[in-house]
N, C-alpha and C positions, 0 to 999 in steps of 0.2 A: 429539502427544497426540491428534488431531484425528482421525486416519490411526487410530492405537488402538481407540479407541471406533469409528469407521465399521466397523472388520473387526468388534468382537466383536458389533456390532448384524449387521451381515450375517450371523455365524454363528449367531447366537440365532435369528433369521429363518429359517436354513434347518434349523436342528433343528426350530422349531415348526411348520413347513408338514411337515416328514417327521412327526411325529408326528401330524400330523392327518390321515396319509396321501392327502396331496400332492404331486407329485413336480414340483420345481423347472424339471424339463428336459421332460418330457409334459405337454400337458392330461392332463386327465379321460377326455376319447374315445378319446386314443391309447395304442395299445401299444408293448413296447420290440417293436425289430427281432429278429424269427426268423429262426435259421440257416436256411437253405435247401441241401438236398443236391442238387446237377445229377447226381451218376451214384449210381446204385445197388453196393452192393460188390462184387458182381460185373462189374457195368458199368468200374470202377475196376480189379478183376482182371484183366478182357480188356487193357487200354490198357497196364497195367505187365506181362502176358504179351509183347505186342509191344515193347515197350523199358522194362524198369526202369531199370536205369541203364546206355546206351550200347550192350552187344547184349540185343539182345530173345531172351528162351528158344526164341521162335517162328523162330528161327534153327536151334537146333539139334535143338530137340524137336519140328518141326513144327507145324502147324495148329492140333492138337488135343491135343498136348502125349504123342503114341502114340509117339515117340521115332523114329529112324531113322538111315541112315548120315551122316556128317557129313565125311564126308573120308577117306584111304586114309593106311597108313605102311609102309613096307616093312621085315618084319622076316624075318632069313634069304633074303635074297633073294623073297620072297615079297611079294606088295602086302595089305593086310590090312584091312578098313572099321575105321572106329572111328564105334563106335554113343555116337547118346545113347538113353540109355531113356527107357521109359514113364515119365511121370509125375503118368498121373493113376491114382486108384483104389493111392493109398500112401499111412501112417498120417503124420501130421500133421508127427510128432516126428522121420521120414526126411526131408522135403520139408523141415522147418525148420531142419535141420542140414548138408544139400546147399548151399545158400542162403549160410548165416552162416561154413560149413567151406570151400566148394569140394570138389572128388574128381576126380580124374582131370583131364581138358580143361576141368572144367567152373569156370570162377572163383565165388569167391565174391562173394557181394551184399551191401552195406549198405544193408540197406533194414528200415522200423520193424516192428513187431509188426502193426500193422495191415493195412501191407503185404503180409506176407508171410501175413496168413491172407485176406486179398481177393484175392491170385495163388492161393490154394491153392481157396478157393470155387468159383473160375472153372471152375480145373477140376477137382474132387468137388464140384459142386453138389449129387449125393446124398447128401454126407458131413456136410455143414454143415447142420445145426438153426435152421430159423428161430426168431425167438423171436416 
């Protein structure tokens, strides 16, 4: 019975210090803790360009994502490049279906929505609208 009464005095206590706009866990002076962002979204695009998950695009689309030959296959007797393409300066809705579909060589990625528009940033940083 003892235990009883101690909780619901403790909980009256902490409703009446909240209502008095009080906060049980802060002084007065303090504030609660702010997220803090170490990379910028494009900063975060460069790093997941270089390896999102296990090869990095910068493997096959080069530097600067201007695409290039990736390897030969011989078809008819013939040795053949097999390109990756450009892929910067492409509408959002191509680059976000290449990603989640794969095409060709190119595997697909599970990777989130934030993701894949901080890869895309990186590279159409004229396409993306600051706010």
């Amino acid at each position: 019975m003892l235990r009883y009464f101690l909780i619901i005095s403790i909980l009256l206590s902490l409703q009446l210090s909240a209502e008095e706009g009080k906060s049980t866990l802060l002084s007065q002076n303090d504030s609660p803790p702010q997220r803090i962002e170490f990379l910028t979204q494009r900063e975060y695009g460069k790093a997941l360009y270089s390896n999102p998950r296990g090869i990095g695009c910068i493997q096959c689309h080069g530097q600067d994502g201007n695409g290039g030959i990736i390897g030969y296959t011989k078809q008819k007797g013939k040795q053949k490049p097999i390109l990756a393409p450009k892929i910067t300066n492409i509408k959002f809705i191509r680059f976000e279906n290449a990603l989640k579909n794969g095409k060709g060589f190119m595997p697909k990625y599970n990777l989130s929505a934030s993701e894949m528009v901080a890869l895309y940033s990186y590279l159409n940083p004229n396409q993306i609208k600051s706010k």
